[in-house]
Backbone as XML, in Angstrom:
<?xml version="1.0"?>
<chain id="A" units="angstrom">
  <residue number="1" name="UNK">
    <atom name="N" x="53.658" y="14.479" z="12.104"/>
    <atom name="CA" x="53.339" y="13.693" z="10.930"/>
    <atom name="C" x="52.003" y="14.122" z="10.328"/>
  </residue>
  <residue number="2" name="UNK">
    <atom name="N" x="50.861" y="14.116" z="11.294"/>
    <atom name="CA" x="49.656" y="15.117" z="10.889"/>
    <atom name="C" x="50.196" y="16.046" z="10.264"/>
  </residue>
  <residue number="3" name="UNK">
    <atom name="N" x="51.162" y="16.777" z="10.656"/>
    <atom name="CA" x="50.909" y="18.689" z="10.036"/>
    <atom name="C" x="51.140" y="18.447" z="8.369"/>
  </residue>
  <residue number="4" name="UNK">
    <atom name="N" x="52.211" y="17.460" z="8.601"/>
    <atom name="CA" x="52.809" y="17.398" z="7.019"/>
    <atom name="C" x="51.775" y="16.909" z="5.866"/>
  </residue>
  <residue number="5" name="UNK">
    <atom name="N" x="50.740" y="15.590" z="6.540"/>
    <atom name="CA" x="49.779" y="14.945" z="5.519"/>
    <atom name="C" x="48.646" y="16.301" z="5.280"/>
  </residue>
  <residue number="6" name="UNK">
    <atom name="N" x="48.659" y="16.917" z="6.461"/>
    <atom name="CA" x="47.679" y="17.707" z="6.124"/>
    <atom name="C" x="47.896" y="18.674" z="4.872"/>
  </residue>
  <residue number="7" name="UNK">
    <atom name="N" x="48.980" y="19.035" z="4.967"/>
    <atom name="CA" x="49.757" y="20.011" z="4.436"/>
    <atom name="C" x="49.887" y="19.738" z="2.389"/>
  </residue>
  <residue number="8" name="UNK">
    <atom name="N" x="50.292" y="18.375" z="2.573"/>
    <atom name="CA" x="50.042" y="17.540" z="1.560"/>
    <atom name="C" x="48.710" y="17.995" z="0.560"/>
  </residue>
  <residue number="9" name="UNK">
    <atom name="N" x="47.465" y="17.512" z="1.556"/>
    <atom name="CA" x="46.231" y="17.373" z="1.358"/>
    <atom name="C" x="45.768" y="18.943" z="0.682"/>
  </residue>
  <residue number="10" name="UNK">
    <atom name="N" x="46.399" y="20.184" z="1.343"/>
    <atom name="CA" x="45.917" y="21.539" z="0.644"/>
    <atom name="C" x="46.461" y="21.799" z="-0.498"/>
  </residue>
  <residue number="11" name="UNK">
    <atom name="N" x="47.652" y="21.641" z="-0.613"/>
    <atom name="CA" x="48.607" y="22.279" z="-1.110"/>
    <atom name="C" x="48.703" y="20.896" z="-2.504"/>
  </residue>
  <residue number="12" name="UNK">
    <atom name="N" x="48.422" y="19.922" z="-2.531"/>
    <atom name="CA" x="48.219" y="18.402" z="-3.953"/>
    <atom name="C" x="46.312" y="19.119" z="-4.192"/>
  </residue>
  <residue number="13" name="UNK">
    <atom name="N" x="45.531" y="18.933" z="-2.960"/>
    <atom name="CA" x="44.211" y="18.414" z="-3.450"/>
    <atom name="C" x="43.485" y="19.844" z="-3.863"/>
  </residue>
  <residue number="14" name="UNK">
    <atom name="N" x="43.885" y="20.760" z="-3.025"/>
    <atom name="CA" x="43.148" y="22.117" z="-3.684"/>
    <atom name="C" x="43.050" y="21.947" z="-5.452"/>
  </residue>
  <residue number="15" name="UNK">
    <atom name="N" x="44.684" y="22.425" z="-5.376"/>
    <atom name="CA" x="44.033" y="22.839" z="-7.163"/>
    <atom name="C" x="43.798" y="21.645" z="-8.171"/>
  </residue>
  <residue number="16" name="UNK">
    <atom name="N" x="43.671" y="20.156" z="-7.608"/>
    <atom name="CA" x="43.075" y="18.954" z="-8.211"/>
    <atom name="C" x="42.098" y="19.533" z="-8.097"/>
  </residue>
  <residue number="17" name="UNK">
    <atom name="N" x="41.022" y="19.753" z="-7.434"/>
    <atom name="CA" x="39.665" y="19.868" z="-6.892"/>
    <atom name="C" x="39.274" y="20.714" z="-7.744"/>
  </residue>
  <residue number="18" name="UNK">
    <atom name="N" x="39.695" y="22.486" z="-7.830"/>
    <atom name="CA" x="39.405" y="23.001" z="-8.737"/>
    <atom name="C" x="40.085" y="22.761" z="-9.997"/>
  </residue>
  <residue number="19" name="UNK">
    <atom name="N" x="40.766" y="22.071" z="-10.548"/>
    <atom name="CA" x="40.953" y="21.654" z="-11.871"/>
    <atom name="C" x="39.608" y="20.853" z="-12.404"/>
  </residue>
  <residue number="20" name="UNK">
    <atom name="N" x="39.281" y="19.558" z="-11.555"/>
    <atom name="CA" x="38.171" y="19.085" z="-11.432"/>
    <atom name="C" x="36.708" y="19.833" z="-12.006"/>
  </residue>
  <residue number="21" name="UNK">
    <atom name="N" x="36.802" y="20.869" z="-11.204"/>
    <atom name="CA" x="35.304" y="21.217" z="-11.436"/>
    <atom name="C" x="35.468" y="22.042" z="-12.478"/>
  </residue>
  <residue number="22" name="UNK">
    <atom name="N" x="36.740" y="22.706" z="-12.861"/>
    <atom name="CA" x="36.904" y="23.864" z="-14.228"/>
    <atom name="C" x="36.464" y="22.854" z="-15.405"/>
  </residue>
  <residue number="23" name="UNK">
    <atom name="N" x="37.149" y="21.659" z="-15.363"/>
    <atom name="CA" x="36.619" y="20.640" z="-16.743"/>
    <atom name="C" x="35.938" y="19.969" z="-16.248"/>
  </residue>
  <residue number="24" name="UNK">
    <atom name="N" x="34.808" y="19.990" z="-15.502"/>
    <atom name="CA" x="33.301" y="19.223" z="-15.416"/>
    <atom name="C" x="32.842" y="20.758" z="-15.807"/>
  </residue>
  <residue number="25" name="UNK">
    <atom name="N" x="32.901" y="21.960" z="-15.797"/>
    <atom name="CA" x="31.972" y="23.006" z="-15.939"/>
    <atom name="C" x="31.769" y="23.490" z="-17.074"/>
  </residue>
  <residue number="26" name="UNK">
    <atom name="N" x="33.510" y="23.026" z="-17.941"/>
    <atom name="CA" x="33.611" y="23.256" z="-19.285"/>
    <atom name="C" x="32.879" y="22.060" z="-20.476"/>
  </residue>
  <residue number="27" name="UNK">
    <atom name="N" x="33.208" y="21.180" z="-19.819"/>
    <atom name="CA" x="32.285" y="19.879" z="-20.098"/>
    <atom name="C" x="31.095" y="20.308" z="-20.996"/>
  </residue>
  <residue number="28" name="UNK">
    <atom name="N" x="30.612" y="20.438" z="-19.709"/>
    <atom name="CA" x="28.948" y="20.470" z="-19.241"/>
    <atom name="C" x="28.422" y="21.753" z="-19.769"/>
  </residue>
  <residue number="29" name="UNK">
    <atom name="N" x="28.919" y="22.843" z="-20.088"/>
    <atom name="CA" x="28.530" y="24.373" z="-21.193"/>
    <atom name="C" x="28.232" y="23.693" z="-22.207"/>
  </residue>
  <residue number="30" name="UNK">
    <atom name="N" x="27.175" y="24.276" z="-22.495"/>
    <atom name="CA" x="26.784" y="23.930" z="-23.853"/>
    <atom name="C" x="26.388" y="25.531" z="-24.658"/>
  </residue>
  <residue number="31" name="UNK">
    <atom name="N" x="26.453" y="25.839" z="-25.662"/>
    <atom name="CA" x="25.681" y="27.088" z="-26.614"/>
    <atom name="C" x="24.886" y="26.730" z="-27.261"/>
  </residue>
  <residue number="32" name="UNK">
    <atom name="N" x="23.936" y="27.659" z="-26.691"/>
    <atom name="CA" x="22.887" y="27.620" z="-27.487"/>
    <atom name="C" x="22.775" y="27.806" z="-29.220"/>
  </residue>
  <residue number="33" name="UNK">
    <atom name="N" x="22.030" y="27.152" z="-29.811"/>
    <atom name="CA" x="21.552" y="27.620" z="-31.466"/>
    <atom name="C" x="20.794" y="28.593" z="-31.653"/>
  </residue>
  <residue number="34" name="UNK">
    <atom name="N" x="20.434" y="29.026" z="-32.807"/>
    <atom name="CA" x="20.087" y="30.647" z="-33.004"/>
    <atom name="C" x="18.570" y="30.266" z="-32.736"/>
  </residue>
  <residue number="35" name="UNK">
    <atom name="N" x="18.037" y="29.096" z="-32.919"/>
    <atom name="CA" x="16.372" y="28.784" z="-32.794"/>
    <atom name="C" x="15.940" y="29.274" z="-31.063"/>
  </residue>
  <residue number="36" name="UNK">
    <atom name="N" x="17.075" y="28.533" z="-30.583"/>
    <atom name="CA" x="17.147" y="28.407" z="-28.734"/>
    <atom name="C" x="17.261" y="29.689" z="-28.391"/>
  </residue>
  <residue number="37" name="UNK">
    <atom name="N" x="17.895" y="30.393" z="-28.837"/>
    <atom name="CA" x="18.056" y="32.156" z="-28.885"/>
    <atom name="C" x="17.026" y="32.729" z="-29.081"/>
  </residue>
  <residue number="38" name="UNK">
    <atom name="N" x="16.234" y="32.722" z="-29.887"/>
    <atom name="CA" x="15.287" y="33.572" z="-30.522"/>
    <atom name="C" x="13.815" y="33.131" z="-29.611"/>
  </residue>
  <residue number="39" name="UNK">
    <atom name="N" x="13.700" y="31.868" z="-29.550"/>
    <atom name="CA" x="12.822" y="31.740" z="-28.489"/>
    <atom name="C" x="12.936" y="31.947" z="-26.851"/>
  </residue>
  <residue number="40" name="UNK">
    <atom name="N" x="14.072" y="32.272" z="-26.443"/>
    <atom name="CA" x="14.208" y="32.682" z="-25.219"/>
    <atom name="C" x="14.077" y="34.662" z="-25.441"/>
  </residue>
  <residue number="41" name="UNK">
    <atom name="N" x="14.595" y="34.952" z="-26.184"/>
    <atom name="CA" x="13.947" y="36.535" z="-26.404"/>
    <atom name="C" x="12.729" y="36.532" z="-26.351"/>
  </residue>
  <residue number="42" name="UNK">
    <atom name="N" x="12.032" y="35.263" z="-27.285"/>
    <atom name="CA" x="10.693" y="35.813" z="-27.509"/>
    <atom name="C" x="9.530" y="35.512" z="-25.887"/>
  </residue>
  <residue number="43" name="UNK">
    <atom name="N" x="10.148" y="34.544" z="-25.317"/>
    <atom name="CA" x="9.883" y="34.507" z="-23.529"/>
    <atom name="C" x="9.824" y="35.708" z="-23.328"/>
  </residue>
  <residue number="44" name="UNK">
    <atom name="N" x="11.070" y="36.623" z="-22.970"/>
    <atom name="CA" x="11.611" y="37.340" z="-21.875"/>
    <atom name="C" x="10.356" y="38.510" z="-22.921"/>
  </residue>
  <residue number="45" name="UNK">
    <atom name="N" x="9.986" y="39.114" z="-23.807"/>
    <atom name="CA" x="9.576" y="39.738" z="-24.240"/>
    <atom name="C" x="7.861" y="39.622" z="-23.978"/>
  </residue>
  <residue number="46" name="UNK">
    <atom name="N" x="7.749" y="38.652" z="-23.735"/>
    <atom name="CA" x="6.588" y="37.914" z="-23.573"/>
    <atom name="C" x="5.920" y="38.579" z="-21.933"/>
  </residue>
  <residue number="47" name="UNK">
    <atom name="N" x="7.140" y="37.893" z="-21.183"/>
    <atom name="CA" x="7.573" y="38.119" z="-19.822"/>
    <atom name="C" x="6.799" y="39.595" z="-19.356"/>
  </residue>
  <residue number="48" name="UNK">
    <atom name="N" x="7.341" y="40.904" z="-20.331"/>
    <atom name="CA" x="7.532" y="41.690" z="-19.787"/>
    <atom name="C" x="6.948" y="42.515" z="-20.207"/>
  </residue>
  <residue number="49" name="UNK">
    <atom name="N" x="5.764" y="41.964" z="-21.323"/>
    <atom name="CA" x="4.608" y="42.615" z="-21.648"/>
    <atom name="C" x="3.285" y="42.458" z="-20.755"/>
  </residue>
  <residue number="50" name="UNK">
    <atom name="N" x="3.541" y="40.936" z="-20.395"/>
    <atom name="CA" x="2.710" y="41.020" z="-19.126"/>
    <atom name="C" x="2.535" y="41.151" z="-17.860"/>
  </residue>
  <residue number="51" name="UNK">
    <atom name="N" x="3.710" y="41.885" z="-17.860"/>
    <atom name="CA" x="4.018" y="42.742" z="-16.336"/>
    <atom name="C" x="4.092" y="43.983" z="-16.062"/>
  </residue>
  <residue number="52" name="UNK">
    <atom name="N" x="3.601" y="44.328" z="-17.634"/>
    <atom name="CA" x="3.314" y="45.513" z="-18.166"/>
    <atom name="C" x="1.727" y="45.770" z="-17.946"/>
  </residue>
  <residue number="53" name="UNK">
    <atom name="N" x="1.206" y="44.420" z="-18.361"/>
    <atom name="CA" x="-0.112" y="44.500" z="-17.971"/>
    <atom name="C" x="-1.026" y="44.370" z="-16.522"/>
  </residue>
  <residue number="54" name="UNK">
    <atom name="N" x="-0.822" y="43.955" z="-15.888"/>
    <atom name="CA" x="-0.879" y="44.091" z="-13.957"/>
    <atom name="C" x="-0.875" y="45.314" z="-14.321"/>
  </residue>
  <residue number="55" name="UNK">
    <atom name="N" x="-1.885" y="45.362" z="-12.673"/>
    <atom name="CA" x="-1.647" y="46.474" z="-12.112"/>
    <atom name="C" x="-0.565" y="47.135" z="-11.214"/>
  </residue>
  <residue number="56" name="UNK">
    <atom name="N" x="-0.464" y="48.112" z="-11.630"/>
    <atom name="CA" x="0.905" y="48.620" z="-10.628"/>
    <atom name="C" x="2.679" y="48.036" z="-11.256"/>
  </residue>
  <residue number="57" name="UNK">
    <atom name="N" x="2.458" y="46.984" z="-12.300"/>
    <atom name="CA" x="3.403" y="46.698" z="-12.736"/>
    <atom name="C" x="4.307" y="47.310" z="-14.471"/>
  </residue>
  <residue number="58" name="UNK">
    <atom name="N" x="5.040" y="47.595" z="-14.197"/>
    <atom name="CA" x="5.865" y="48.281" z="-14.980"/>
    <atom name="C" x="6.113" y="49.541" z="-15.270"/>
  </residue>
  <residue number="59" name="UNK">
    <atom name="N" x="6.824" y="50.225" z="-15.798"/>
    <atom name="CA" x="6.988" y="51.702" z="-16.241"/>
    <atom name="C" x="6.509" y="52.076" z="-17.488"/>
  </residue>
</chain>
């Protein structure tokens, strides 16, 4: 009687479970706007000018 509930339990709750988290993940994505864009370039650019500046850091 175990083997069968168990059996139940993989084979019903698996792909509930990941159905679950595919639409909580799709949910929860959001895209960014072109403002949110442009200031995360202007970070990473930021980023990597001053790792430019250290010593020993960058090419």
């Amino acid at each position: 009687m175990f083997e069968n509930s168990m059996w139940l339990i993989v084979v019903a709750g698996g792909p509930l479970l990941l159905a679950i988290l595919i639409a909580y993940a799709l949910l929860t994505w959001r895209h960014r706007g072109p403002a949110e864009r442009r200031e995360s370039d202007r970070a990473t650019e930021r980023l990597y000018r001053e790792g430019k500046d250290r010593p020993g850091g960058g090419s």
